[in-house]
N, C-alpha and C positions, 0 to 999 in steps of 0.2 A: 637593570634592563633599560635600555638607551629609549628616545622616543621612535626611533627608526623600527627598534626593535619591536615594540609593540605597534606598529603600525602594519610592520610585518603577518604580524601574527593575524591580526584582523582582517590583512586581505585573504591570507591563506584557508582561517576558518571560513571567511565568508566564498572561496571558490570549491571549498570539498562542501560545501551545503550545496553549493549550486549544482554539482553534480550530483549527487544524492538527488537534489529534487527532479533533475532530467532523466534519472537512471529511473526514479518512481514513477514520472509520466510515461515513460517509453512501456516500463512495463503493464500499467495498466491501460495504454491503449494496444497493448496486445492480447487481453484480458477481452476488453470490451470490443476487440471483434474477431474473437476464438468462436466458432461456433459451437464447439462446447461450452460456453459459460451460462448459454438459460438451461440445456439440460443439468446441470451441474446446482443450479440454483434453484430450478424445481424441483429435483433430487432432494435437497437439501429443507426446503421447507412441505413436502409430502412427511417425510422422517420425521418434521418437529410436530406436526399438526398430527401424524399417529400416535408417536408418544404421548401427545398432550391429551388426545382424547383416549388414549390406554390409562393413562395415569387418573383419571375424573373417576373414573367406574370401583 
């Protein structure tokens, strides 16, 4: 492997991260202003906090 070669390689890995981390932001800033995400999230910890107190008794 030439050193071009590997230099290659390095920019390429490091431009599919860069998209991976803009595809991750985009999607959780569509998350964090879904106005389904606190029903979705109080849903979710009512459910643990029943179990947990069903599971004590």
């Amino acid at each position: 492997m030439t050193r071009f070669r590997r230099g290659y390689n390095r920019e390429e890995v490091a431009r599919r991260y860069a998209g991976a981390e803009a595809e991750a932001d985009r999607f959780l800033d569509r998350l964090r202003y879904s106005r389904w995400t606190a029903a979705i999230l109080y849903g979710v910890i009512a459910v643990v906090i029943l179990s947990f107190l069903g599971s004590v008794h």
